[in-house]
C-alpha distance (Angstrom), angle and dihedral (degrees) to the residues before:
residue distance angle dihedral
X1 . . .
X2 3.77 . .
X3 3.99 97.5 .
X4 3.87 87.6 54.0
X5 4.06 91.7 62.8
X6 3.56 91.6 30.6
X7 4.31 90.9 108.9
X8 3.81 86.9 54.5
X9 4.05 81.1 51.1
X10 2.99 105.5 61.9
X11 4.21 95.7 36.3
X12 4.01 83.9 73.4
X13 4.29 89.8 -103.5
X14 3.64 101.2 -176.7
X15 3.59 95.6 -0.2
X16 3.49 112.8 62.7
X17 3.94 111.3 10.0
X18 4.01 94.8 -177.9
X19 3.72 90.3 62.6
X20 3.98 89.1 41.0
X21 3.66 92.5 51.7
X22 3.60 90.5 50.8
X23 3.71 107.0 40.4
X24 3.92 103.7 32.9
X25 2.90 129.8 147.0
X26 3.78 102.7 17.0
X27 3.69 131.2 -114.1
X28 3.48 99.1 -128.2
X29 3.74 143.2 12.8
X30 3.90 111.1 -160.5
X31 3.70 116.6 -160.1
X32 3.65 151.0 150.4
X33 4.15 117.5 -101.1
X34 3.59 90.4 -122.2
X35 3.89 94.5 78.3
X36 3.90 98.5 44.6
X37 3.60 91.0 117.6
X38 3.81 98.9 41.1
X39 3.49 113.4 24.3
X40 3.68 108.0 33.1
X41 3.77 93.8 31.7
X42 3.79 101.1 51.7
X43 4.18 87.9 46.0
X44 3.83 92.1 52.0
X45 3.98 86.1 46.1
X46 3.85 100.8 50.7
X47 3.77 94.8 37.6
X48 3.83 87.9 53.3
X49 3.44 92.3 47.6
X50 3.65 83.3 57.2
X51 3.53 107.7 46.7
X52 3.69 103.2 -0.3
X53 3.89 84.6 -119.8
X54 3.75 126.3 117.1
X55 3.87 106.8 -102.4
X56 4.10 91.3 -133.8
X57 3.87 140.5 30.7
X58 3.46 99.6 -151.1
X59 4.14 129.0 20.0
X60 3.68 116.0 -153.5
X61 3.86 115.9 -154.3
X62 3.83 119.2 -159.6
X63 3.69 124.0 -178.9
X64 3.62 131.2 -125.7
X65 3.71 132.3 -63.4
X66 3.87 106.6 -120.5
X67 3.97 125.4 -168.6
X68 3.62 120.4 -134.2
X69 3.74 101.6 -74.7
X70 4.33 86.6 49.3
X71 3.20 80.3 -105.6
X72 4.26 110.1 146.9
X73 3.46 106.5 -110.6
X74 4.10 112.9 -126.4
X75 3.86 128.6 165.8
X76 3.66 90.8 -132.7
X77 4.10 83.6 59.0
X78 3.97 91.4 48.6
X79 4.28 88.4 -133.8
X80 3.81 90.3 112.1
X81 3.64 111.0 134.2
X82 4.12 115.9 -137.7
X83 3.57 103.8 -135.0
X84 4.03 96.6 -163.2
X85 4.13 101.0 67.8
X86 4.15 81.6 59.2
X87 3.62 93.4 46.0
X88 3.98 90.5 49.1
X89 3.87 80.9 47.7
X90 4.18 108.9 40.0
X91 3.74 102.0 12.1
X92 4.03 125.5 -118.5
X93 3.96 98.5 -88.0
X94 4.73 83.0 66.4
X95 3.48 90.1 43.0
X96 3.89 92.7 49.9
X97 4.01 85.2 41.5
X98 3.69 90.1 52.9
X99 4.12 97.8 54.1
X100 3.61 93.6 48.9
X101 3.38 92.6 42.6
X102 4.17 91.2 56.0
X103 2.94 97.7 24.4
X104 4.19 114.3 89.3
X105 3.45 112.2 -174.3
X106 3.90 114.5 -87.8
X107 3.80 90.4 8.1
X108 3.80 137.0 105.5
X109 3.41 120.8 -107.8
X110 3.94 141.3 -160.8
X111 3.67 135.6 -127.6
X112 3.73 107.0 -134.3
X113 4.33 111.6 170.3
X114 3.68 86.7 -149.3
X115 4.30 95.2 49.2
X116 4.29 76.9 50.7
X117 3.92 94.4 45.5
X118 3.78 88.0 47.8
X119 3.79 88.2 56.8
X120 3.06 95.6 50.8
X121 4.10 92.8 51.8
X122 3.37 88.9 56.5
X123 4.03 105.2 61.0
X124 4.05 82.6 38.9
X125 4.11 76.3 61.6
X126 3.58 95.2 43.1
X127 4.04 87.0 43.9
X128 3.61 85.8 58.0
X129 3.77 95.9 44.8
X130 3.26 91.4 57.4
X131 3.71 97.9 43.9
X132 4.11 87.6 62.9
X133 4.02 87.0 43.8
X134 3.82 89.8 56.2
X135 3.74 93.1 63.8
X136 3.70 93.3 64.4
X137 4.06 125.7 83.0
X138 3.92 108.2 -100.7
X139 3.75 100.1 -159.6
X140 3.48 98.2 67.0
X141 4.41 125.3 174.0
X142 3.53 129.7 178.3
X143 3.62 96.2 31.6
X144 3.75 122.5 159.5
X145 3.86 114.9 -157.1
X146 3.88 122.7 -137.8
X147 3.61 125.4 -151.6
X148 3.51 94.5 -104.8
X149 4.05 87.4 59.7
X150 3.77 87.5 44.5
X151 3.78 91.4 52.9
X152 3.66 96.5 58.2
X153 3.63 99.1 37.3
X154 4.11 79.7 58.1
X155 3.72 82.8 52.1
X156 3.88 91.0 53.3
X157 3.68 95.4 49.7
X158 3.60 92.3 59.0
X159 4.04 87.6 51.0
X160 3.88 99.5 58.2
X161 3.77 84.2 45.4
X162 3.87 90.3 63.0
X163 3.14 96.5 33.4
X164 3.80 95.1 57.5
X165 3.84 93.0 43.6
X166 4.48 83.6 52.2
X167 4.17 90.9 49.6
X168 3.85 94.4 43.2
X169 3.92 93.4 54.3
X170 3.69 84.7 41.3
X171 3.43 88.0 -120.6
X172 4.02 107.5 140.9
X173 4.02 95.0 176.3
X174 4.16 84.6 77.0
X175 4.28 98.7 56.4
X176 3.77 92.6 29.5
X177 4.09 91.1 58.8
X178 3.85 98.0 34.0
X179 4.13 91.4 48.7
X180 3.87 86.2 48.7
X181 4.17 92.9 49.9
X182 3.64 92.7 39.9
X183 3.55 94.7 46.8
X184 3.91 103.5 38.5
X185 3.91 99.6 28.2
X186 3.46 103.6 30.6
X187 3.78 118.0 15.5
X188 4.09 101.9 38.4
X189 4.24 97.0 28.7
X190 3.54 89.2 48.9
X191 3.82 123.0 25.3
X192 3.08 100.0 14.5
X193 4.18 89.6 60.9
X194 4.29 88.0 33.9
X195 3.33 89.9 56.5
X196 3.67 118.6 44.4
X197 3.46 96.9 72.7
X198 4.31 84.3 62.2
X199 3.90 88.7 39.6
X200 3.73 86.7 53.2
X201 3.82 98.4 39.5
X202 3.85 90.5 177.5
X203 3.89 92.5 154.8
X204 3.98 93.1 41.6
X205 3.86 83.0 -126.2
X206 4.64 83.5 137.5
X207 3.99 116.5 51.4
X208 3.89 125.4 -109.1
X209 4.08 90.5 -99.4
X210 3.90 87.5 46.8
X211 3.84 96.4 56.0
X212 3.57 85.8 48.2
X213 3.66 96.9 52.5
X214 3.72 94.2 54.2
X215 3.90 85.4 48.9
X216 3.86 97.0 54.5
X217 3.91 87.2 38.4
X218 4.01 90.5 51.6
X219 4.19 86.6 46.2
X220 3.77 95.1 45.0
X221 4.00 95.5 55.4
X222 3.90 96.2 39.9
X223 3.86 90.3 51.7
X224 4.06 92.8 46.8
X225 3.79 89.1 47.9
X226 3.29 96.4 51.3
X227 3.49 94.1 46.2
X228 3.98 83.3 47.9
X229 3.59 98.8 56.7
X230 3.98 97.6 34.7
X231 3.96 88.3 99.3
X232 3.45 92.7 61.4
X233 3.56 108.6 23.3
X234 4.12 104.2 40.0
X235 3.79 104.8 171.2
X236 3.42 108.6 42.6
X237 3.84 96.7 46.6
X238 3.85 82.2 47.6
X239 3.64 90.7 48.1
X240 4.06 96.2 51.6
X241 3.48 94.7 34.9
X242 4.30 98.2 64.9
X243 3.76 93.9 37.5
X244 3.71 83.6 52.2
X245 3.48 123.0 21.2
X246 3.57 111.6 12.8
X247 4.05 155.8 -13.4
X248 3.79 87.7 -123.4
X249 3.96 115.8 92.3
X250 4.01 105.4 -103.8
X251 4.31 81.6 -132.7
X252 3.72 83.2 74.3
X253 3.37 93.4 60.0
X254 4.17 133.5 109.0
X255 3.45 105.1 -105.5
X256 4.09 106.5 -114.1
X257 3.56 119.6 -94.7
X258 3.61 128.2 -153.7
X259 3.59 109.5 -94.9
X260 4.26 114.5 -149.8
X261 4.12 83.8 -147.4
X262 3.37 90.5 70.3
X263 4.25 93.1 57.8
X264 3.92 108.0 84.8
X265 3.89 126.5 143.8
X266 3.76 95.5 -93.7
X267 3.65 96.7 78.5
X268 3.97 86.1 76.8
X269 3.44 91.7 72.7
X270 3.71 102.1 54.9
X271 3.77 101.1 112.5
X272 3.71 95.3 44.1
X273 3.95 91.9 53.0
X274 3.68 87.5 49.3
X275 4.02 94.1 44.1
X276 3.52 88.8 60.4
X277 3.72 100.5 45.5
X278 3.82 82.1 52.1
X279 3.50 94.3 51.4
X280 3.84 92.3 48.0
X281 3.43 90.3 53.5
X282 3.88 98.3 49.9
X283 3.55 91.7 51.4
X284 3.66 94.8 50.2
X285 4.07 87.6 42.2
X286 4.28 81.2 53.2
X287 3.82 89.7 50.4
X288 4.09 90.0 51.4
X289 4.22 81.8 -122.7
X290 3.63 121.7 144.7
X291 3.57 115.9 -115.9
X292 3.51 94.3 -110.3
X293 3.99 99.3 63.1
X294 3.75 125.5 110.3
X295 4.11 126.7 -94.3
X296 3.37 108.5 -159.5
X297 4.08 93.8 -156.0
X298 3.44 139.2 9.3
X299 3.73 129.0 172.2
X300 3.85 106.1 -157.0
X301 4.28 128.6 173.3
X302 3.91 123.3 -58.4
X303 4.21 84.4 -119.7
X304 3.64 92.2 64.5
X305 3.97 102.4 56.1
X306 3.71 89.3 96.8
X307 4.21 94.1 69.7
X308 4.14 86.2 47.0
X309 3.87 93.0 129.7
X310 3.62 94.7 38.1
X311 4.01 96.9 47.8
X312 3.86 88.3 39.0
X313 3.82 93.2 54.0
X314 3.97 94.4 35.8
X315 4.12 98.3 50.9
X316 4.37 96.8 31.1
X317 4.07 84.1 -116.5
X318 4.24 98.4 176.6
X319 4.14 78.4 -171.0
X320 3.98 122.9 23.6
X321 3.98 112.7 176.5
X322 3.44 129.7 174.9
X323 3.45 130.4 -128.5
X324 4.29 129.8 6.3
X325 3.80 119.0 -22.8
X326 3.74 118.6 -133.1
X327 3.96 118.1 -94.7
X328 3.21 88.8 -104.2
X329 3.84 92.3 52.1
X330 3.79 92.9 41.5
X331 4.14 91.2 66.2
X332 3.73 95.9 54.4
X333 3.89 83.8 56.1
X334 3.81 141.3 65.0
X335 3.83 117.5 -122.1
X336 4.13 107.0 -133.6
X337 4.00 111.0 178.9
X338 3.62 104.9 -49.5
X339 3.80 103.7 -24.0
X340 4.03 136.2 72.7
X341 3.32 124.5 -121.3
X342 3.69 159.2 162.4
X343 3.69 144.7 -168.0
């Protein structure tokens, strides 16, 4: 009898009527789907018996927590899991990760300590990330973009846009796995390793305006994925955004928008440009070379010509050409996936 009213409860009924007039009824009553037909029905029942108003706007229905073996978890059955020794051990922001990241909307999901460690490995990456990030100006003029820039700022566009459909349906198991693949598989594995060496620019090899660019384009998708992720992930966005960005709490931000700028042809050729750094480094893994030794050719596809200086700079290529070498060509070189090439 006192759970049913508990919505008018916590609104102040009775108590404080300015509150109650302001707040009722309440935007959104989140809940597991075992307690549909207690819970949730008996609320909407007495509060319309009431005010013959529904109590809530919205109803969020999660699923149920699940141990190991999917098996529910119950006190009675003694496979409850203590969330506070993994709190002490990860921190809140991976634990929060973790659940949306299991956790579909509507469906059950199951704890798994390595699912939870792997959350927390990935804001230790983003950490990182943003560490390197840091160390570059963030008011940045004159910059020129190159396509490489462009092609991941395409990439970002198409995050916000998922990530804003996820949020509006309330359904935090869309952002929280497209900020970790953007970020891990994309963003840091990619970019992040393309770019440094035109960040860096210690040989002047990239002009002024195209050190900038990567600078701004660095800044620009470290800011948005923060913002991103701040739902989910509170204290570490917090944390990186005031030792970088600003004074201001990131909470009290605008959440970001995606910008049409950022859409430009290059984005199409996003997994090629990150087949070929993956074939580069396989064959250099196969060779037992370091990542940082010199090729002396390599022929890679027609599409990619466009990220030349960027690929050049990134992999130590003396000679990067683009498309198939002669026959002749082809037996002075060693065929690795889909690309010659030749220590």
């Amino acid at each position: 009898m006192d759970s049913s009213i508990s919505q008018l409860y916590v609104l102040g009924y009775k108590r404080d009527d300015t509150l109650f007039q302001k707040a009722f009824p309440c935007t959104l009553r989140p809940q597991g789907a075992d307690i549909v037909r207690t819970w949730l029905y008996y609320s909407i029942l007495r509060t319309y018996q009431l005010f013959s108003t529904p109590a809530f706007k919205h109803v969020r229905i999660s699923g149920m927590g699940l141990d190991e073996h999917g098996e529910a978890m119950h006190k009675s059955k003694g496979n409850i899991i203590w969330p506070e020794p993994y709190l002490e051990k990860y921190g809140a922001d991976a634990f929060r990760l973790w659940g949306a990241s299991e956790a579909k909307l509507g469906s059950n999901y199951r704890f798994s300590r390595e699912r939870l460690e792997g959350s927390f490995r990935f804001l230790t990456k983003l950490w990182n990330v943003a560490r390197f990030i840091s160390g570059f100006p963030v008011e940045n003029s004159g910059f020129k973009l190159t396509p490489l820039d462009k092609m991941i700022l395409s990439e970002l566009y198409q995050l916000v846009k998922e990530c804003e459909l996820g949020f509006e349906e309330m359904d935090f198991f869309i952002p929280a796995n497209a900020i970790r693949n953007f970020v891990w598989n994309i963003f840091a594995d990619h970019y992040v390793e393309a770019v440094k060496a035109r960040a860096y620019n210690m040989d002047k090899t990239f002009k002024d305006e195209e050190q900038a660019g990567a600078w701004e384009t660095l800044h620009v998708c470290l800011k948005t994925v923060l913002k991103l992720l701040a739902p989910i992930c509170p204290f570490l966005t917090e944390a990186i955004w005031c030792r970088v960005y600003s004074t201001q709490s990131i909470h009290l931000e605008s959440f970001p928008e995606p910008r049409e700028e950022w859409v430009s042809e290059y984005g199409q050729f996003t997994k090629q440009f990150m087949d070929l750094n993956s074939t580069i480094w396989k064959y250099k893994k196969s060779r037992n070379m370091a990542l940082n030794e010199k090729l002396k050719t390599v022929y890679a596809p027609k599409v990619l010509e466009p990220f030349h200086a960027d690929l050049k700079a990134m992999h130590k290529i003396e000679n990067l050409m683009f498309g198939e070498p002669s026959e002749e060509e082809k037996k002075k070189l060693d065929k690795f996936g889909e690309i010659y090439l030749t220590v």
